[in-house]
C-alpha positions as CSV (number, residue, x, y, z in Angstrom):
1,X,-68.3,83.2,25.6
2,X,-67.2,84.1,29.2
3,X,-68.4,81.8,31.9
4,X,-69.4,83.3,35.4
5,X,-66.5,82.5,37.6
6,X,-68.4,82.9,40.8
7,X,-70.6,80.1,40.3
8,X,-68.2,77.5,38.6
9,X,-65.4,76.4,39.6
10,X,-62.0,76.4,37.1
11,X,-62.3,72.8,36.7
12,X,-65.8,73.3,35.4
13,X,-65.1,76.6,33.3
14,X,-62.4,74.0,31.7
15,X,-64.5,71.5,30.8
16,X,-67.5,73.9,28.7
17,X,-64.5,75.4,27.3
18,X,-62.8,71.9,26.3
19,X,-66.0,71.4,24.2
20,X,-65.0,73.3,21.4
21,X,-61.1,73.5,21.7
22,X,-59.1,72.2,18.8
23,X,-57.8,69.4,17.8
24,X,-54.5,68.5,16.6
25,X,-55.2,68.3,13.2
26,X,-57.5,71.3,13.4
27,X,-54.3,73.2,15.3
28,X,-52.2,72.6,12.0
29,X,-54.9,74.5,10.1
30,X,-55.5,77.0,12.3
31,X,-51.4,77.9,13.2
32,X,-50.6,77.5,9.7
33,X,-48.6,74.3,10.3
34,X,-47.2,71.4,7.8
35,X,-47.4,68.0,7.8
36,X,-45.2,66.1,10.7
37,X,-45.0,69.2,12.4
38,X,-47.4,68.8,14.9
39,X,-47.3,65.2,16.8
40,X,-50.6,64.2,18.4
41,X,-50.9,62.9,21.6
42,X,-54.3,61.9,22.4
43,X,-56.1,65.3,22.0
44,X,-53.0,67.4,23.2
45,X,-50.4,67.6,20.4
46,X,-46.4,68.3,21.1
47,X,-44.5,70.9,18.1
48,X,-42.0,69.1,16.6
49,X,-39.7,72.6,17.2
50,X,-36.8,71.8,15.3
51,X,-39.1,71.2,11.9
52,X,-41.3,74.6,12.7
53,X,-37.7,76.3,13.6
54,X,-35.5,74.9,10.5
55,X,-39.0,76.0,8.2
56,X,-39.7,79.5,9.9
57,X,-35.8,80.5,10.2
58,X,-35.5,83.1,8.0
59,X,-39.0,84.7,8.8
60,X,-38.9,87.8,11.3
61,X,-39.4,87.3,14.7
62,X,-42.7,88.7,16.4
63,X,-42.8,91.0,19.6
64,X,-41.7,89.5,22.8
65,X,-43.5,89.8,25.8
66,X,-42.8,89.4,29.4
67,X,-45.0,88.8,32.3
68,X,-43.7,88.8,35.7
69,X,-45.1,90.6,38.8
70,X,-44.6,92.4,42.6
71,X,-43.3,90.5,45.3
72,X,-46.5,88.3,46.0
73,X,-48.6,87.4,49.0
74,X,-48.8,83.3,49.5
75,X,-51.6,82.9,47.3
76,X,-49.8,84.2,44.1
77,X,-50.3,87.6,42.6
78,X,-51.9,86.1,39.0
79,X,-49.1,86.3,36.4
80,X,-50.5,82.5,34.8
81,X,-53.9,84.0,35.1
82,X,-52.7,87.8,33.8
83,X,-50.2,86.1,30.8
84,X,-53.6,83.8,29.6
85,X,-55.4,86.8,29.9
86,X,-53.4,88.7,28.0
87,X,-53.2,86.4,25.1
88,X,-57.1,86.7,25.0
89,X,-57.2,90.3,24.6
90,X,-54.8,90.4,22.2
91,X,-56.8,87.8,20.1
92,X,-59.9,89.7,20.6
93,X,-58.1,92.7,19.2
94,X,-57.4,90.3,16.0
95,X,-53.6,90.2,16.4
96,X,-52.1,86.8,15.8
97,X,-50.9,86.0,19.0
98,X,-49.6,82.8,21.2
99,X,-47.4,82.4,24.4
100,X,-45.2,79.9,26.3
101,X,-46.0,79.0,30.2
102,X,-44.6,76.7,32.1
103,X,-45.8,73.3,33.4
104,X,-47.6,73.0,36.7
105,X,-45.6,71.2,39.2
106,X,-47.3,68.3,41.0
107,X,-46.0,69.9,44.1
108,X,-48.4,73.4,44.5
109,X,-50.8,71.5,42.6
110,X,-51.9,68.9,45.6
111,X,-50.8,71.5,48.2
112,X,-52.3,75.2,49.2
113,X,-51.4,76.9,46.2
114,X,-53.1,74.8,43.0
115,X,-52.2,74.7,39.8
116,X,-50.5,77.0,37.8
117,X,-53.3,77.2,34.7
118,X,-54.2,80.9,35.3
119,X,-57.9,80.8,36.8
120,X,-61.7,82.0,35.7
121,X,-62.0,82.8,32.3
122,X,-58.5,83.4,32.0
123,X,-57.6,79.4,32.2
124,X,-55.6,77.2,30.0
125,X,-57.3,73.9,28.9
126,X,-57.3,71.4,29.1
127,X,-57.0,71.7,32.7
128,X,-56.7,68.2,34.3
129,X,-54.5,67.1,31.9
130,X,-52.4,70.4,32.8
131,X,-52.2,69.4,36.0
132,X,-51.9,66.4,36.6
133,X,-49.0,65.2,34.2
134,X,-49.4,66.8,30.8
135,X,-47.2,64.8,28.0
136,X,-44.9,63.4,31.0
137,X,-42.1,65.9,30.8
138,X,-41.3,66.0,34.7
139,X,-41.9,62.5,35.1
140,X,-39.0,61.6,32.3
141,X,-37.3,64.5,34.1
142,X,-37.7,62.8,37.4
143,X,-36.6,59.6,36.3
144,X,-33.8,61.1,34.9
145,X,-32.4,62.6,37.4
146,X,-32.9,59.5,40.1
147,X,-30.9,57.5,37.7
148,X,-28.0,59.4,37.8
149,X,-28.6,59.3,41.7
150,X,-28.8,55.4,41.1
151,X,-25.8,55.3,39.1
152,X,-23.7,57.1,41.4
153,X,-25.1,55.1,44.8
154,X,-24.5,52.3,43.0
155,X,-20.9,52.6,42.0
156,X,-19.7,53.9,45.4
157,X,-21.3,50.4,47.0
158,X,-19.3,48.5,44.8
159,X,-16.3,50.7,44.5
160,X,-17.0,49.8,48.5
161,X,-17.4,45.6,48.1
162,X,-14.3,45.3,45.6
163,X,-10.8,46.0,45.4
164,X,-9.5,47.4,41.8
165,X,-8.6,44.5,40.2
166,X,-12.2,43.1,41.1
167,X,-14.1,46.2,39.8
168,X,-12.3,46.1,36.7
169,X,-12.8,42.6,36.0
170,X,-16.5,42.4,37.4
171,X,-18.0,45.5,35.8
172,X,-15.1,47.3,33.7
173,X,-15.5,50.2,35.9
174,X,-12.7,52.5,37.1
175,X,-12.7,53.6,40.5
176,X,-14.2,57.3,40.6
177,X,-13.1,57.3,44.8
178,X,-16.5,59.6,45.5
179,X,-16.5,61.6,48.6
180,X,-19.3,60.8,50.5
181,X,-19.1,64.1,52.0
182,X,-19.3,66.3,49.2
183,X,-22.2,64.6,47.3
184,X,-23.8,67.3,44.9
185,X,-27.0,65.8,44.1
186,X,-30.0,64.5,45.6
187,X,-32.8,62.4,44.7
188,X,-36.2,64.4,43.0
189,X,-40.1,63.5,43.7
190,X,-42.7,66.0,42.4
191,X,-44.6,67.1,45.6
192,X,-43.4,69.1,48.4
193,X,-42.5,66.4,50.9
194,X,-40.3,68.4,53.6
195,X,-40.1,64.9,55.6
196,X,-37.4,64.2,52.9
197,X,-35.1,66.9,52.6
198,X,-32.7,65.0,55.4
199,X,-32.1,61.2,55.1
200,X,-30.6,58.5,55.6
201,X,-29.9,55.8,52.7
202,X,-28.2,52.4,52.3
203,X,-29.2,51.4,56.1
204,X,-28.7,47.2,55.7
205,X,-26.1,45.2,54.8
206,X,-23.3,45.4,52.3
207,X,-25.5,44.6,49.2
208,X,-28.2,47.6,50.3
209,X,-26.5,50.2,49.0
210,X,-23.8,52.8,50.4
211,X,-25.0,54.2,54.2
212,X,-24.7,58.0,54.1
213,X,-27.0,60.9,54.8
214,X,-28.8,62.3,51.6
215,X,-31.9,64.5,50.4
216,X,-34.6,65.4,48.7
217,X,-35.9,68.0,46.0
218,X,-38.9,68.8,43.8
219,X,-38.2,67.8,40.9
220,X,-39.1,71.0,38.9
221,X,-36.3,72.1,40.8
222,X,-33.7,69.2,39.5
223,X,-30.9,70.1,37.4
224,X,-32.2,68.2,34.4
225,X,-35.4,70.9,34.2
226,X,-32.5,73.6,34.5
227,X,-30.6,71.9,30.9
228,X,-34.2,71.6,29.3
229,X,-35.1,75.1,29.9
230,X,-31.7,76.4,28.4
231,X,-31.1,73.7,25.6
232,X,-31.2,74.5,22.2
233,X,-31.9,71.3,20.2
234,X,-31.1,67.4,20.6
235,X,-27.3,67.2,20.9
236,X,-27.2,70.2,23.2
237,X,-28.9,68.6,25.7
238,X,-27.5,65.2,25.0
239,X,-23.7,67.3,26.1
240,X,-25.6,68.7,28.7
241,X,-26.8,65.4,31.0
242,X,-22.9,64.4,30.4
243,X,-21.7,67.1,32.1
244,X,-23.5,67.1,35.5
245,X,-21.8,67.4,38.5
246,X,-23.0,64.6,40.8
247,X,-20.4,64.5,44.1
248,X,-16.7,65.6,44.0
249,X,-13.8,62.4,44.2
250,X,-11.6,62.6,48.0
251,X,-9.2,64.7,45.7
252,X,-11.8,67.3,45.0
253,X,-12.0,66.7,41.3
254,X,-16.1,66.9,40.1
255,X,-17.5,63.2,39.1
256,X,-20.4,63.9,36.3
257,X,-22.6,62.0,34.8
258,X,-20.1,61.1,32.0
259,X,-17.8,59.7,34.7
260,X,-21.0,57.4,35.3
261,X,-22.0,56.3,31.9
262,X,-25.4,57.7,33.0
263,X,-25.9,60.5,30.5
264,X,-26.5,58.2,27.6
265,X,-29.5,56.7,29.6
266,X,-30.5,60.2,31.3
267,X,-31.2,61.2,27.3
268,X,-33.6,58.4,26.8
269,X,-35.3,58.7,29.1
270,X,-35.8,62.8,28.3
271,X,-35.7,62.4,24.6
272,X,-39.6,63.4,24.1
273,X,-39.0,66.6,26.4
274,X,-37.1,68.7,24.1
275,X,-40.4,69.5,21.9
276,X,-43.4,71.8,23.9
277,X,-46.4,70.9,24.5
278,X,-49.3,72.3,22.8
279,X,-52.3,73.6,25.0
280,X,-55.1,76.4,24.2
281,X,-56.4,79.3,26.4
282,X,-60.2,79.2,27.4
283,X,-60.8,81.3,24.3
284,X,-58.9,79.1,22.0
285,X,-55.2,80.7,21.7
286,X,-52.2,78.6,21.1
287,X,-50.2,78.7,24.1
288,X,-47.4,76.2,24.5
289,X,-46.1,74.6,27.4
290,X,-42.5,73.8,28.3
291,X,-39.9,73.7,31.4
292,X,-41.1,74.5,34.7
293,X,-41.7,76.4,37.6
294,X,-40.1,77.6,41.1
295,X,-37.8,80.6,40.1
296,X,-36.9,80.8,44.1
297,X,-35.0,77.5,43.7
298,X,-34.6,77.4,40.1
299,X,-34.6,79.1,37.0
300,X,-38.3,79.0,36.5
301,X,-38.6,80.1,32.9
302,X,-40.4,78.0,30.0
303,X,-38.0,77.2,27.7
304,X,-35.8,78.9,25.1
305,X,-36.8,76.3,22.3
306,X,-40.5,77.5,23.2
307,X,-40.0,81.3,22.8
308,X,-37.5,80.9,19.6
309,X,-40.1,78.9,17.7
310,X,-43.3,81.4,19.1
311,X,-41.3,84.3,17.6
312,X,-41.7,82.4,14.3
313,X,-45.4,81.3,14.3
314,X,-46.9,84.5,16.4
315,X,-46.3,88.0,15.8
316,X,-46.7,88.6,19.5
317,X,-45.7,86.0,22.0
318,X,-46.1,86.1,25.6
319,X,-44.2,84.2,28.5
320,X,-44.0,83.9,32.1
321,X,-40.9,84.6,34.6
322,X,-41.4,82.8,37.8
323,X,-42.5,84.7,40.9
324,X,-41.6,88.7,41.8
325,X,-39.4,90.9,39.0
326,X,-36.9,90.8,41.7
327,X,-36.6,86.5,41.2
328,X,-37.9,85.6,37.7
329,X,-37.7,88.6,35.5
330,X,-33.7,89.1,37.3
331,X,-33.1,85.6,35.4
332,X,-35.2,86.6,32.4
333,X,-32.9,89.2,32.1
334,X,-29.4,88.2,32.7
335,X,-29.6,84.9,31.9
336,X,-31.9,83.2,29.6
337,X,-31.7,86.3,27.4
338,X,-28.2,86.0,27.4
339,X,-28.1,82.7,26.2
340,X,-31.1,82.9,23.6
341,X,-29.8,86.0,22.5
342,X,-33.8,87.0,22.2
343,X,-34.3,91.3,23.0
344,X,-37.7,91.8,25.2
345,X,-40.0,94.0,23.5
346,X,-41.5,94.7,26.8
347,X,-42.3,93.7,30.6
348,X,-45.8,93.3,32.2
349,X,-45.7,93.8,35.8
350,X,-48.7,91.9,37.1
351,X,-50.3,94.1,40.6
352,X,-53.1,93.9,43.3
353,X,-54.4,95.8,45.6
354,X,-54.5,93.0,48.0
355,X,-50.5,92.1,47.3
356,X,-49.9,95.9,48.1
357,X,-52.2,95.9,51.3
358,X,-49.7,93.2,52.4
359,X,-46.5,95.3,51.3
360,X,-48.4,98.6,53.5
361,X,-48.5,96.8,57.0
362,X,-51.9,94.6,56.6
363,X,-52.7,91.3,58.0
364,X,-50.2,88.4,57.8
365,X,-51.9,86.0,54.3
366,X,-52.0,82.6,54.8
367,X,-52.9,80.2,52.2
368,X,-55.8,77.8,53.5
369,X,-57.4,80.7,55.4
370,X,-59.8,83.2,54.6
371,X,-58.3,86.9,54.4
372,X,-58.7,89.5,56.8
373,X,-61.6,92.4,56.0
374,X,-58.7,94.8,55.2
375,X,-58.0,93.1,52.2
376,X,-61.4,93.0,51.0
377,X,-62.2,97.0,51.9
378,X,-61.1,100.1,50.5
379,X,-58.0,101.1,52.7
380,X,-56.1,103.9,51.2
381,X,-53.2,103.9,53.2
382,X,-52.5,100.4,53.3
383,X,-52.5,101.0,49.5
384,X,-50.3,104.2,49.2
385,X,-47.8,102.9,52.0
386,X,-47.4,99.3,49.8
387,X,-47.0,101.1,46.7
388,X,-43.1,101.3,47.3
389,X,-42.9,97.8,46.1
390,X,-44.2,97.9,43.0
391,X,-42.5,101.5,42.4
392,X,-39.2,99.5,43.3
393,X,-39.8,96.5,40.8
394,X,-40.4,99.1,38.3
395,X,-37.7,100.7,38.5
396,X,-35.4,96.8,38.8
397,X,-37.3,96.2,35.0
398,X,-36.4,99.9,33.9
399,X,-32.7,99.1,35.3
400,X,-32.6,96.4,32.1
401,X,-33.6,99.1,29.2
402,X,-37.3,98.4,29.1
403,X,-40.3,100.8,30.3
404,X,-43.0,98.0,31.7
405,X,-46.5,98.0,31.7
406,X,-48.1,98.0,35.0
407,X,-51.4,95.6,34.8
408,X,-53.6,95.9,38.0
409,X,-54.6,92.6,38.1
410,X,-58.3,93.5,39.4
411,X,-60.6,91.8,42.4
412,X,-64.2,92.4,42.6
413,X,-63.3,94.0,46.2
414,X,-60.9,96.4,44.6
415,X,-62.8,100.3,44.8
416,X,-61.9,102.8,41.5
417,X,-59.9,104.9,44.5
418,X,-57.5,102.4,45.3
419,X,-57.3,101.5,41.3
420,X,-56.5,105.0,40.1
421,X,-54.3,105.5,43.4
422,X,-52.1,102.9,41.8
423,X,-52.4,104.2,38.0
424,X,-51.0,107.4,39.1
425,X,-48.4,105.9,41.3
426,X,-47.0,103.8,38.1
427,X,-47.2,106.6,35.6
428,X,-45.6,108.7,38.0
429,X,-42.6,106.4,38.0
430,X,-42.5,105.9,34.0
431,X,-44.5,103.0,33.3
432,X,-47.8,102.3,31.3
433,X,-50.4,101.8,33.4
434,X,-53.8,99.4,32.6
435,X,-56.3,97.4,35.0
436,X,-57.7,94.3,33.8
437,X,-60.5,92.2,34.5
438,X,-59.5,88.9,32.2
439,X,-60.2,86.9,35.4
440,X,-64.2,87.7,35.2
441,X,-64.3,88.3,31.6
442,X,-61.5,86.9,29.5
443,X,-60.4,89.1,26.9
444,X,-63.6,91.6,27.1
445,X,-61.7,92.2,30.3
446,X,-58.3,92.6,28.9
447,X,-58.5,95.1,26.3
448,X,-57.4,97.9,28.0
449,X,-54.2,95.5,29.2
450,X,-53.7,94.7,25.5
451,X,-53.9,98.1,24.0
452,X,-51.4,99.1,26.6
453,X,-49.1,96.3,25.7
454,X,-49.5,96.9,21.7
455,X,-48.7,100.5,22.5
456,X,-45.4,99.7,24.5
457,X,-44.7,96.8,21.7
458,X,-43.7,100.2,19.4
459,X,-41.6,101.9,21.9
460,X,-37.8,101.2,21.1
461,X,-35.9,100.2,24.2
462,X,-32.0,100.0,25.2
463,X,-32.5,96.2,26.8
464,X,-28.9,95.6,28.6
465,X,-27.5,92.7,30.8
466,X,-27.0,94.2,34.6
467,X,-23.1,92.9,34.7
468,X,-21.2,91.5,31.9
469,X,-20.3,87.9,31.5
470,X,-16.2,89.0,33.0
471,X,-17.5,89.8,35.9
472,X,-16.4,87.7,38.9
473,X,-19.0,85.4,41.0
474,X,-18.8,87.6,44.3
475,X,-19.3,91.0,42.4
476,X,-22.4,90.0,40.3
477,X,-24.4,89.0,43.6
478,X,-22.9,92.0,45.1
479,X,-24.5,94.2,42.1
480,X,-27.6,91.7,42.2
481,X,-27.8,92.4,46.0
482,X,-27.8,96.1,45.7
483,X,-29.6,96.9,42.2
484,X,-32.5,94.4,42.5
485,X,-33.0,93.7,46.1
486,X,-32.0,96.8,47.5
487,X,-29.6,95.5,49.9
488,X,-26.9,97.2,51.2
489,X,-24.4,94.4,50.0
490,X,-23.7,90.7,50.3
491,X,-22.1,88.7,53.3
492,X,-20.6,85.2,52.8
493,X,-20.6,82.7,54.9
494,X,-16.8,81.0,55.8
495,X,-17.5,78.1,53.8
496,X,-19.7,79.7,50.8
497,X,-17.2,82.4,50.5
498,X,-14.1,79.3,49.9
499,X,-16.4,78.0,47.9
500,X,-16.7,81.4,45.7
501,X,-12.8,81.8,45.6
502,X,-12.3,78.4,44.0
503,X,-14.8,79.2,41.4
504,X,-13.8,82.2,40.6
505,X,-9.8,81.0,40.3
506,X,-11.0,78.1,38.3
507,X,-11.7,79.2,34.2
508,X,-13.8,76.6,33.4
509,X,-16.3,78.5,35.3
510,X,-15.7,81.6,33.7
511,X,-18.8,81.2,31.7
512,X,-21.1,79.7,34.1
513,X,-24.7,82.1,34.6
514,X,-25.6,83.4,37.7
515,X,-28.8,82.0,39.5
516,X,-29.8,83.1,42.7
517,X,-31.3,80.8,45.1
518,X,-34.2,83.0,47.5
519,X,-37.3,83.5,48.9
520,X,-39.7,84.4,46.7
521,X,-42.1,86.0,49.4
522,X,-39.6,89.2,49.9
523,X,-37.0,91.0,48.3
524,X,-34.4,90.4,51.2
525,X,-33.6,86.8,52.4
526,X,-36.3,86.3,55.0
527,X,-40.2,86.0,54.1
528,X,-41.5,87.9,56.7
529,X,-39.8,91.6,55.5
530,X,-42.5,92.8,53.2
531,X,-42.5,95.9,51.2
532,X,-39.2,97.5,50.1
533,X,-36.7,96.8,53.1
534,X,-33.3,99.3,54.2
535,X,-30.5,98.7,56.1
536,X,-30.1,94.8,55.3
537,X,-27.2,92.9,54.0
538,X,-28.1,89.3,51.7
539,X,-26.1,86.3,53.9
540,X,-24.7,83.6,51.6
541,X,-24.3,80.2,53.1
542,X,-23.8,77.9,49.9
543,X,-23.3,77.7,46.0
544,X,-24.7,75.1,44.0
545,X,-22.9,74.0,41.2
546,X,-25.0,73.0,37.7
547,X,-22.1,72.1,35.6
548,X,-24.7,70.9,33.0
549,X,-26.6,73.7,33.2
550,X,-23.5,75.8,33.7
551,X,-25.1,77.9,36.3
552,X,-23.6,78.8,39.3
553,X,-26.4,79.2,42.0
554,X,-25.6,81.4,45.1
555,X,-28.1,80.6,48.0
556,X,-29.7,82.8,50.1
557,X,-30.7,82.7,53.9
558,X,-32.3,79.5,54.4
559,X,-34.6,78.4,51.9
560,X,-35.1,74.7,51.0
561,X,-34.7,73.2,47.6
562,X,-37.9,71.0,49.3
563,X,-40.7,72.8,49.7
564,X,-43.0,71.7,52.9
565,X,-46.9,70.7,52.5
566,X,-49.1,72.8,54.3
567,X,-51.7,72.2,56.8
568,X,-54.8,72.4,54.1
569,X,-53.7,70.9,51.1
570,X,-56.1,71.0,48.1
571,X,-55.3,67.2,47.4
572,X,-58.2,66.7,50.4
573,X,-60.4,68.0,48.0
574,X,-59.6,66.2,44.7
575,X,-61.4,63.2,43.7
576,X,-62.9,61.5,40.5
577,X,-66.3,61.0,39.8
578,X,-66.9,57.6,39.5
579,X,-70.3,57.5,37.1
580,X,-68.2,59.8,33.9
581,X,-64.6,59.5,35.5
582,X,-63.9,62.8,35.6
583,X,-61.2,64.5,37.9
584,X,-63.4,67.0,40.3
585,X,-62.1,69.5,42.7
586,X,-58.5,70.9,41.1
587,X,-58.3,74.6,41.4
């Protein structure tokens, strides 16, 4: 049944739906799973994937589906919220369907944004456990990464106290000589705490550690969520945490995690990460959950063991790219296709009128505040004038091979004239066009999206990488700069541009993926240029190096790896309720 979303809140609609979600043994049955394969933990369950994978090898693969959007307004455009949705229409159209999303960070969760489990009837569920925590995956990843942090702190203080012949003897240790200037890594923490992106540590004496300035991430962000995302099975990621570049020594050579005997210990403490977590959509889909978010800062995907083993239980699977087509779908596209080696079947570009309004010259958005009245009345030309961004991530998805499916991702403000001025505008420019109300009605509301998507499922498509894996660091952002952005090229910075040259002169490099590192709230480097910029060049200032990962991440203007927590936060409103101990107030 579909709940009435304007008179209870998602935390409520997850509840009544929770009352008749499956269990884990009842999720065997109803996924057609064996024995072992699915490994209860209290009444979520995580997929052992390499059973299901090693069982289901030989079986075909399903249809692959995409979900990414237009460049969004603060509040998020609804890809969680359109990708759930999606799955419910397809299940009331009785195809066998199931998706992978990503885990909500703790991070937009107690800050202005919420959580990422899609919203009104279109929710995943359980909710609270969704999003606060799940199975632990980004607190093991947390740890994880602060130990290598602890492991390298560590050494330099008593690399600092002893002389050679006293290390060796006292703790069999080499000395690694770390640059305290070129330290690679920071220290993670789940919420966006911009009071720690700059510090100070080891302020004391000798025993307190080494004194030098340091920083802050989120944690989704942290290299360690980067290796999950792209690992394949146990011992890949095992290689992976070995190979982490943590600081560079005084004679510029990387020091990793295998330098620090930390690797070893970074596994243990991820070891139950590398199978996804098992959730349900309001109406009682399978939809697993694995890696995480923040495809600004990292590569925001759920993972590649997710969608490998979905294309063996469901003959259509559904996941989510981070953010605008311009951020997630790019890495979608050219880089964890390329190193699944999974083809895209097709691409739903999630759109709303109020998104577009913003893109046509309307009122700045600000999460926390009410929107302006043009946003919820019909305004024609702020529609038609915004409509270039959407036309231009159209045509970046088209770019790849694939002909995408525009879903108008519908408000109750929305008039049929601004709807069907947007239908037009996306046929016009070669793409399938549906509106959907899964938000209001779950998959009653969806149909139309799903037909649309089933339809484009049948469609054969030339899916290609933008640049090929011998092309050099500079040229790819170049292309990335012109081809998705829009840009008129790339500028580096003195430093960044050094920085690039040695990379590209060193082959152990050679086969290192691309990851941009921008805003997420435009397609140039500043968040203020809405809509589909000209005349603008994309500034590099740094590259971040993910030798685990093997990602080489370009960054972009001046965007944080820290995101800051805003004036309003929802953690103000979130509370338990003492008498049944329930968590009230998540959104």
């Amino acid at each position: 049944m579909a709940y009435n979303p304007l008179e209870m809140a998602d935390w409520q609609i997850s509840e009544a739906a929770e009352e008749k979600m499956p269990t884990p043994d009842e999720w065997q049955n109803k996924m057609g799973l064996k024995n072992g394969e699915v490994l209860p933990m209290g009444r979520l369950a995580k997929l052992d994937f390499m059973k299901i994978f090693e069982r289901l090898r030989d079986k075909p693969d399903g249809k692959y589906i995409e979900v990414t959007a237009i460049t969004p307004t603060p509040l998020g455009e609804g890809k969680s919220t359109t990708s759930i949705g999606l799955m419910e229409g397809l299940g009331k159209r009785g195809v066998r369907v199931g998706g992978a999303l990503r885990q909500a960070s703790g991070g937009p969760t107690m800050n202005v944004k919420g959580t990422a489990a899609g919203g009104g009837n279109s929710l995943l569920i359980p909710m609270t456990e969704f999003s606060l925590g799940l199975t632990g995956d980004i607190n093991a990843i947390m740890n994880a990464h602060n130990l290598a942090m602890v492991a390298m702190t560590a050494r330099m203080q008593h690399e600092r106290n002893y002389n050679d012949e006293q290390l060796k003897r006292l703790t069999g240790m080499r000395r690694l000589d770390i640059d305290p200037t070129r330290i690679e890594m920071g220290w993670a923490i789940d919420f966006c705490a911009q009071a720690l992106r700059n510090i100070i540590i080891g302020i004391g004496g000798r025993f307190d550690g080494f004194t030098m300035q340091s920083k802050f991430g989120i944690a989704v962000g942290s290299e360690c969520m980067a290796i999950l995302s792209i690992a394949k099975d146990l011992a890949d990621l095992r290689k992976r945490l070995d190979e982490i570049t943590v600081a560079f020594d005084k004679s510029g050579n990387p020091v990793t995690t295998g330098d620090l005997e930390v690797g070893g210990a970074m596994m243990a403490w991820m070891r139950n990460t590398i199978n996804p977590t098992l959730m349900s959509t309001a109406e009682y889909q399978p939809c697993m959950v694995h890696a995480g978010p923040f495809a600004n800062i990292a590569i925001g995907q759920s993972s590649i063991i997710a969608d490998l083993i979905g294309l063996k239980m469901f003959d259509y699977h559904v996941t989510e790219s981070g953010f605008a087509a311009d951020i997630g779908f790019e890495k979608f596209w050219n880089v964890k296709c390329r190193h699944s080696g999974l083809k895209p079947n097709v691409s739903v570009l999630t759109t709303t009128i109020r998104a577009l309004k913003m893109h046509g010259g309307g009122p700045k958005v600000v999460s926390g505040l009410a929107l302006p009245e043009e946003y919820t009345k019909e305004d024609m030309r702020l529609v038609e004038k915004g409509l270039e961004n959407m036309v231009h991530h159209i045509q970046t998805i088209r770019k790849s091979g694939i002909n995408p499916v525009v879903c108008i991702n519908c408000f109750h403000t929305d008039t049929d004239a601004e709807i069907e001025l947007v239908r037009k505008t996306a046929e016009y420019a070669g793409a399938r066009c549906a509106k959907s109300y899964h938000w209001a009605y779950g998959g009653d509301g969806a149909l139309e999206l799903a037909d649309a998507v089933l339809d484009a499922c049948n469609d054969e498509n030339d899916f290609h990488f933008l640049y090929s894996m011998e092309t050099k660091l500079r040229d790819r952002v170049e292309l990335i700069a012109k081809e998705v952005y829009g840009a008129d090229g790339a500028a580096w910075y003195p430093e960044a541009e050094t920085k690039a040259r040695m990379l590209e002169n060193d082959p152990k490099y050679d086969d290192y993926a691309t990851m941009m590192v921008k805003t997420h709230l435009s397609l140039t480097h500043e968040p203020s240029l809405k809509g589909v910029p000209k005349g603008w060049t994309l500034p590099i200032r740094d590259i971040l190096i993910y030798s685990g990962a093997k990602f080489l991440c370009p960054c972009a203007g001046s965007i944080s790896l820290m995101p800051g927590t805003g004036s309003n936060p929802a953690f103000r409103r979130i509370d338990v309720d003492l008498e049944t101990g329930r968590v009230i107030g998540l959104f």
